[in-house]
C-alpha positions as semicolon CSV with decimal commas, in nm:
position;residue;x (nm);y (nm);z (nm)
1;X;-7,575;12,659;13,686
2;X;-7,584;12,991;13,719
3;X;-7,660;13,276;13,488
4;X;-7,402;13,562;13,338
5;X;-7,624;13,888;13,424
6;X;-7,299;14,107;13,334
7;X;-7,466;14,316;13,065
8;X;-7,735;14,350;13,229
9;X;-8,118;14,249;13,125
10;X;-8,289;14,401;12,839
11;X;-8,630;14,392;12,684
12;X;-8,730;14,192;12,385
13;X;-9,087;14,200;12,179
14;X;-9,307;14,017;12,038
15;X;-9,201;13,891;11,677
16;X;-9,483;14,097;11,477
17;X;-9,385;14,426;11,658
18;X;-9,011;14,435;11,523
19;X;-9,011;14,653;11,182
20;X;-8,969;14,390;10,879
21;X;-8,800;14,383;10,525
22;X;-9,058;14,542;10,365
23;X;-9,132;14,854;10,637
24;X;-8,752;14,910;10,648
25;X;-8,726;14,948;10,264
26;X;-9,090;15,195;10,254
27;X;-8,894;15,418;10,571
28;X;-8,541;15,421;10,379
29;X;-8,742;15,562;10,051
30;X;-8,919;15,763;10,210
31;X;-8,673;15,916;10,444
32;X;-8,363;15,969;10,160
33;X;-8,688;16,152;9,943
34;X;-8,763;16,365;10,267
35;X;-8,375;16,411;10,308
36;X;-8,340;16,506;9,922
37;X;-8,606;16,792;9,947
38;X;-8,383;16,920;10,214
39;X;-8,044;16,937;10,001
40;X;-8,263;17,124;9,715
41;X;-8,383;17,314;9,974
42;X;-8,026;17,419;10,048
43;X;-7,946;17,445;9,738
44;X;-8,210;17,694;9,616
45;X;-8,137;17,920;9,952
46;X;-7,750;17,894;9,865
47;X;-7,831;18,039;9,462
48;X;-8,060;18,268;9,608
49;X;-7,798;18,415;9,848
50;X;-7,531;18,403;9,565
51;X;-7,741;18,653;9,365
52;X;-7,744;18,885;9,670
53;X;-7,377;18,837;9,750
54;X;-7,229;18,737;9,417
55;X;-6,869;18,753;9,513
56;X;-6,938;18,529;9,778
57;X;-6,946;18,130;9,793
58;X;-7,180;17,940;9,930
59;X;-7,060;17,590;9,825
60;X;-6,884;17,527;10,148
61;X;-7,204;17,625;10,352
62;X;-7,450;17,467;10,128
63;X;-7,274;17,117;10,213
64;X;-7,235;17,194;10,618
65;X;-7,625;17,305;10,590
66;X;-7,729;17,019;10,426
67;X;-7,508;16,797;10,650
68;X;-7,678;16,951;10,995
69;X;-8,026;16,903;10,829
70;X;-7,959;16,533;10,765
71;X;-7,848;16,490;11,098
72;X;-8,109;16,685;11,251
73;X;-8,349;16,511;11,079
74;X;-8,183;16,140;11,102
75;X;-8,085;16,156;11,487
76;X;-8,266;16,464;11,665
77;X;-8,622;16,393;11,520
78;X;-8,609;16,063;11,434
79;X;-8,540;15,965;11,832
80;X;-8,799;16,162;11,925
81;X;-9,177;16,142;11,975
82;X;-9,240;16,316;11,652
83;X;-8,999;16,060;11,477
84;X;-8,913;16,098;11,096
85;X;-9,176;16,118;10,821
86;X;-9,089;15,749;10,702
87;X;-9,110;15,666;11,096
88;X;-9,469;15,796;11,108
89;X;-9,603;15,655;10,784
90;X;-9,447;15,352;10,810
91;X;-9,577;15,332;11,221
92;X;-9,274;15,289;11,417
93;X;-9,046;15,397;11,663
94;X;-8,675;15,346;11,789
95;X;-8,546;15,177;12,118
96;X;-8,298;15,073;12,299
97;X;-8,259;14,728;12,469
98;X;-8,293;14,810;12,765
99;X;-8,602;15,001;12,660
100;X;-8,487;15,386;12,680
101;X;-8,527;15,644;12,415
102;X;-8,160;15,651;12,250
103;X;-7,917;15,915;12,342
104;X;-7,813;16,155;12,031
105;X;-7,455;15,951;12,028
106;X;-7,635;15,613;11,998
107;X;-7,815;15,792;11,706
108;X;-7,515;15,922;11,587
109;X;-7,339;15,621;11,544
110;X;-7,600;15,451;11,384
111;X;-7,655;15,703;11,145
112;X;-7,291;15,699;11,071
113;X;-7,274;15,334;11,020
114;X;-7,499;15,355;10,729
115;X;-7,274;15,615;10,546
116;X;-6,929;15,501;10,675
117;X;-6,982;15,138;10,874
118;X;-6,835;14,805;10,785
119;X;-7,132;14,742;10,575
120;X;-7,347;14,883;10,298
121;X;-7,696;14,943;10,316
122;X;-7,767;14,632;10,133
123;X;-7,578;14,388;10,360
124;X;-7,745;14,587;10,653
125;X;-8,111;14,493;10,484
126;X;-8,024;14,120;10,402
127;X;-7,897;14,057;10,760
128;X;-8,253;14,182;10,883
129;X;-8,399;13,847;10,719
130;X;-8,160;13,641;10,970
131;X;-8,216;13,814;11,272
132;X;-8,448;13,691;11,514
133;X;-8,522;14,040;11,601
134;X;-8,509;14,133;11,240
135;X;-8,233;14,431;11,349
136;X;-8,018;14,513;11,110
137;X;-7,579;14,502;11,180
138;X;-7,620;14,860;11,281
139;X;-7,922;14,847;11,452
140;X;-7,713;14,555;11,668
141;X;-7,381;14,727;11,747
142;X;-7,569;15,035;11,851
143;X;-7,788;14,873;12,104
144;X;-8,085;14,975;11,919
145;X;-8,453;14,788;11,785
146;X;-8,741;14,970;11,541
147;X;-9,036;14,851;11,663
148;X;-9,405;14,977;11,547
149;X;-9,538;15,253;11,754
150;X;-9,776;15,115;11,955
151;X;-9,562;14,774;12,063
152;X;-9,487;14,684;12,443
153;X;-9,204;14,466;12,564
154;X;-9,277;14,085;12,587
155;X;-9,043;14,034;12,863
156;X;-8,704;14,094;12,996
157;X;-8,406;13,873;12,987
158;X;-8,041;13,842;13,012
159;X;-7,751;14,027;12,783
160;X;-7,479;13,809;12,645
161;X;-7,206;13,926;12,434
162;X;-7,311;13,749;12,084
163;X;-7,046;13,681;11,819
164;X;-7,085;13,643;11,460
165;X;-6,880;13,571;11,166
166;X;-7,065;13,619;10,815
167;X;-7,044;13,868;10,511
168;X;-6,667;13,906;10,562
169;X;-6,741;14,042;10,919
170;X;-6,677;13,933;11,229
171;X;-6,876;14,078;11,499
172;X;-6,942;14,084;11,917
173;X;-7,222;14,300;12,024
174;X;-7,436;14,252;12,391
175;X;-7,782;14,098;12,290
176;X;-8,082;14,011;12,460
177;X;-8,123;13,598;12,473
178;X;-8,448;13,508;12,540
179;X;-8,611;13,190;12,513
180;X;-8,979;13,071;12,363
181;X;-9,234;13,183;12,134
182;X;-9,264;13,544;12,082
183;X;-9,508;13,501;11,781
């Protein structure tokens, strides 16, 4: 029998090196806190600039600035080494897998799944419990795992296009079938 290499191979990791429940939930607080400083932030600038320039409205820029900080902050810094404040506390990093840092579109569209994707944020933290590699429905359409800083791959294997119907979804996204313990 031969095997479908189509996709391509990726990488997969041990089980303990994919970011859990718990770390997910600490990184979300943390990061919508960080993210919530930086609306106030643009808030406070935008009144202080209104009583320079009172004729002038800032609403419209207040809500584009705040806009580019999130996205700064959720796709420009959290892909790179210096990852996001929850990233750092929490110990962990983003991938791809195939094992590359993730291009600014793959963050993109995962960061616009949260706001605007089939799912809510709560669906997207219940599926994590019945993943194997504890991704969440985001984290799978994008192509992406969060992993803790330090972890290596356990291997390579195989992409096949998975398919899943569950939560009022259904879904076909390439994934990385491996087989054996990865405890």
């Amino acid at each position: 029998m031969t095997t479908d290499h189509s996709l391509g191979d990726g990488i997969f990791f041990n089980q303990d090196d994919y970011a859990g429940f718990t770390r997910r939930v600490i990184v979300m607080l943390i990061d919508s806190f960080v993210l919530i400083l930086l609306s106030f932030a643009t808030l406070i600038a935008m009144t202080f600039a209104e009583t320079i320039w009172p004729d002038t409205d800032f609403t419209v820029a207040s809500i584009l600035g705040s806009l580019a900080l999130a996205w700064i902050y959720l796709t420009v810094l959290k892909r790179s080494r210096f990852r996001t404040l929850g990233y750092r506390l929490a110990d962990l990093r983003i991938t791809t897998t195939t094992g590359a840092q993730p291009s600014l579109l793959t963050m993109t569209f995962r960061m616009l799944m949260w706001g605007f994707g089939p799912v809510n944020f709560l669906m997207d933290l219940v599926w994590i419990a019945a993943d194997t590699e504890r991704q969440t429905i985001r984290d799978c359409l994008a192509g992406t795992y969060v992993v803790r800083q330090n972890a290596h791959p356990a291997g390579t294997a195989p992409m096949h296009l998975a398919r899943y119907c569950g939560l009022g979804l259904t879904l076909a996204y390439p994934r990385v079938v491996h087989h054996g313990p990865t405890a």
